[in-house]
C-alpha angles and dihedrals in degrees: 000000000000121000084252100053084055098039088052083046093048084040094051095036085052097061098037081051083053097036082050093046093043086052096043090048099047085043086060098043090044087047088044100050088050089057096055101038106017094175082079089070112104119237110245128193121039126298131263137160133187136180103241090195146333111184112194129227114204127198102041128143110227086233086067103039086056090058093051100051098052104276107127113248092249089060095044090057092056091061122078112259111229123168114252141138128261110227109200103198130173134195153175129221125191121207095350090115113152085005118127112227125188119228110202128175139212128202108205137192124247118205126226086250088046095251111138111270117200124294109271106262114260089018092078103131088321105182109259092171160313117268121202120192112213096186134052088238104036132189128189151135141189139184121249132195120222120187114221123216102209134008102212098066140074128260150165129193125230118217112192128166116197128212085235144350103277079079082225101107109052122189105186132011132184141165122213116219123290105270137179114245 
C-alpha cells in the first residue's frame, strides 16, 4: 500500500470521526432542548380528535350553573335564571397542538317514539368555544349550559369541534343521552 493510499484512508476516517462527533453532539442538544421545553417537539402522525363522555344534567337554573362553575354569587344574581341542562364532556385531540378549534352545540327534538325531531330554533352549533390544544396528545373537558325551551319535552345535545371556522371540516362529533327539560 503506497503513503498516498493511507494518507486518502486516515483523511477519509478523520471526517467521518468529525461528521459522527458533529451528529452525536446536535442529537444531544436537540434531545436536550426537548427535555427542558418540550412544547418545542414537533407533532408527528396525523391528527384526530374524539369526545370520551359528556354526560348531561337536566333540570338546572343558569344562576346555579354559574356557581358551580367559579362566577361569585353576587354576579350570578345579576344574570337572568332560565332553566337548562349542564352537559360535562370531555375529549382528546392528537396533533392538534397550537391549532383553534371551534366547539359548537345542537339541541335536538326527541320524539315521543324516540325518532330525532328538528334542532331547537336559534340552538343550532352555537358556538359554545375555542379550544387550543397546548400539547401534541391533549385532554380536557369543560361544562356547558344549554337553555331549554320547554320542560316537558325530550332532548339531546350535539357536541361537535371543527378542524376550522368555516364548521365544514369537523374533527369530533357526540351526542349525550336523550334527557327531559
Amino acid at each position: 500500500m503506497s503513503e498516498s493510499q493511507g494518507g486518502s484512508k486516515g483523511r477519509t476516517l478523520r471526517v467521518l470521526t468529525a461528521i459522527g462527533i458533529i451528529v452525536a453532539a446536535v442529537g444531544a442538544t436537540v434531545t436536550l432542548i426537548f427535555a427542558v421545553s418540550p412544547r418545542l417537539r414537533p407533532c408527528l402522525g396525523g391528527s384526530s380528535a374524539s369526545f370520551t363522555g359528556a354526560p348531561v344534567f337536566p333540570h338546572v337554573r343558569f344562576r346555579t350553573y354559574l356557581v358551580e362553575t367559579g362566577t361569585p354569587k353576587q354576579a350570578a344574581r345579576k344574570q337572568s335564571n332560565p332553566l337548562g341542562a349542564e352537559v360535562r364532556f370531555s375529549y382528546r385531540t392528537s396533533n392538534f397542538r397550537g391549532a383553534h378549534l371551534p366547539l359548537t352545540w345542537s339541541l335536538v327534538k326527541v320524539r315521543r317514539d324516540g325518532t330525532l325531531g328538528g334542532v331547537v330554533a336559534g340552538q343550532d352549533r352555537a358556538d359554545a368555544f375555542t379550544v387550543t390544544p397546548d400539547a401534541c396528545s391533549y385532554t380536557n373537558g369543560d361544562d356547558l349550559f344549554v337553555r331549554i325551551p320547554n320542560a316537558r319535552k325530550r332532548y339531546l345535545v350535539v357536541l361537535e369541534l371543527f378542524r376550522d371556522r368555516q364548521d365544514d371540516d369537523r374533527a369530533a362529533l357526540t351526542e349525550t343521552a336523550v334527557f327531559h327539560g
